[in-house]
C-alpha beads as a LAMMPS data file, in Angstrom:
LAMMPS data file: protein, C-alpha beads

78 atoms
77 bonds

1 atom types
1 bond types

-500.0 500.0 xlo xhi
-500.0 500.0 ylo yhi
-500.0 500.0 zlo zhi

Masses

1 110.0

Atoms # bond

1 1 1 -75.726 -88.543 298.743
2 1 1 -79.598 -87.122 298.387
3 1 1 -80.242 -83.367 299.032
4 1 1 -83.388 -83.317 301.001
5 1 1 -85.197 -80.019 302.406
6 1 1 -85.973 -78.967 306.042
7 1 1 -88.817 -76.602 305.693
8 1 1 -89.805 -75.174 309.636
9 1 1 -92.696 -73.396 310.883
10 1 1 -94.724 -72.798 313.525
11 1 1 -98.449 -73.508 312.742
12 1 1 -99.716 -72.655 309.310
13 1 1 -96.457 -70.430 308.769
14 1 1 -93.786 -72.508 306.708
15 1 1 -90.686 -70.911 305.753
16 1 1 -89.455 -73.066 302.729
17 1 1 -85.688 -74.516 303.060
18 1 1 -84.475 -73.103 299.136
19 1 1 -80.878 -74.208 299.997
20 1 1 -81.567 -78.090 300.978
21 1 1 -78.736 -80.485 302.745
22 1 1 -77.020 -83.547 301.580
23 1 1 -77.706 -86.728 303.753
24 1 1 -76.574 -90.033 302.977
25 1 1 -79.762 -91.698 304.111
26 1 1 -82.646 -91.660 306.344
27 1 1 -81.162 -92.046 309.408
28 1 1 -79.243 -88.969 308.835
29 1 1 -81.988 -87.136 307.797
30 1 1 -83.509 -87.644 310.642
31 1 1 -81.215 -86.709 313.145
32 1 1 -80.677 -83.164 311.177
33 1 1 -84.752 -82.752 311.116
34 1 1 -84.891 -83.376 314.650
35 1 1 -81.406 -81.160 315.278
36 1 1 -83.260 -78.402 313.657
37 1 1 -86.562 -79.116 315.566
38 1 1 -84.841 -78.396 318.894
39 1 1 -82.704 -75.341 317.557
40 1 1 -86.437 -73.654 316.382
41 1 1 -87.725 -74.824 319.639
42 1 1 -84.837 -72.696 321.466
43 1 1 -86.064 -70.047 319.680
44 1 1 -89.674 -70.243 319.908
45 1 1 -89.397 -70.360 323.807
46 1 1 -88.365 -66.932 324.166
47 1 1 -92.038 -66.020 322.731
48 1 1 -95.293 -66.441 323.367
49 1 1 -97.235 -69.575 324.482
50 1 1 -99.069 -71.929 322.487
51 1 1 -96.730 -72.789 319.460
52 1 1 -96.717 -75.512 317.106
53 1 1 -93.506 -76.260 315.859
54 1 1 -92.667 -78.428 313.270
55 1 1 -89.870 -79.539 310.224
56 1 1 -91.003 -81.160 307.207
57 1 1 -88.155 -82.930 304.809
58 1 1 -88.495 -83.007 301.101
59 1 1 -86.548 -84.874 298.825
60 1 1 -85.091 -83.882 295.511
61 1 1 -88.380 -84.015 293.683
62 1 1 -90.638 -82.490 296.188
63 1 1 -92.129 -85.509 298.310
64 1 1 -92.757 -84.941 302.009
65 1 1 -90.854 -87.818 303.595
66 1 1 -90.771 -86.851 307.212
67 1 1 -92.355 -84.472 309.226
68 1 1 -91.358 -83.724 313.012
69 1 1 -93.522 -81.562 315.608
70 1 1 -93.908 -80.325 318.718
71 1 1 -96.190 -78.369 320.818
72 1 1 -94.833 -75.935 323.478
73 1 1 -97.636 -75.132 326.116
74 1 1 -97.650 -73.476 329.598
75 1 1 -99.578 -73.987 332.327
76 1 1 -99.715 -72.083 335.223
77 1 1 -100.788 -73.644 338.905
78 1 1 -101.052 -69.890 340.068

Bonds

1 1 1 2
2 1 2 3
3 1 3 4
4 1 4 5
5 1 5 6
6 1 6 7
7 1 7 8
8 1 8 9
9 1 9 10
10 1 10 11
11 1 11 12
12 1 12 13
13 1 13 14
14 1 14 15
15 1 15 16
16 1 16 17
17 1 17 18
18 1 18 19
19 1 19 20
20 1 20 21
21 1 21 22
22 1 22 23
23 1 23 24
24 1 24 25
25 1 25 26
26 1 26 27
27 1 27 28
28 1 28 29
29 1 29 30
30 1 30 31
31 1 31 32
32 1 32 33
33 1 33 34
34 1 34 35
35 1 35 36
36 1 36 37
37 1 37 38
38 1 38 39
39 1 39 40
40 1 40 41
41 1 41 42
42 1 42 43
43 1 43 44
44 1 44 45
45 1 45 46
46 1 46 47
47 1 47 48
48 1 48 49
49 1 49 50
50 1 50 51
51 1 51 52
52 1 52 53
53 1 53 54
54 1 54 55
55 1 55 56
56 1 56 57
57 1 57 58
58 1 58 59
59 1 59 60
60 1 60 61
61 1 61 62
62 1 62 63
63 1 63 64
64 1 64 65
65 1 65 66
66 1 66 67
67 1 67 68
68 1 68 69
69 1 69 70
70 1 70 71
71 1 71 72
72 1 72 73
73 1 73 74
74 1 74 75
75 1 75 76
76 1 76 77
77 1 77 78
């Protein structure tokens, strides 16, 4: 199995993953990127509006493979 990293941030602020996770392929890497995408969204909604949320997996040697994101807006009608 690879180690890949799941750096997070919202907008220009990345926090680097230092630690990394072993996956046994792509498949798998995806579903943890996207697991972590909707734990950082959990937290992000108890803030302000107008994030931009994203992971972006490394591999061993440092090349972006996948990047997931999402935008949390609110609109009021009021």
């Amino acid at each position: 199995m690879a180690r890949f990293f799941f750096d997070s941030g919202d907008g220009d602020l990345v926090f680097e993953d230092e630690i990394g996770v072993e996956c046994a392929g792509l498949e798998e890497v995806r579903r943890a990127g996207f697991e972590g995408l909707v734990d950082l969204t959990r937290e992000s909604l108890k803030s302000v509006d107008g994030q931009q949320l994203f992971i972006e997996v490394r591999d061993e040697n440092g090349a972006k493979i996948l990047r997931l994101s999402l935008s949390l807006r609110v609109k009021s009608n009021v």
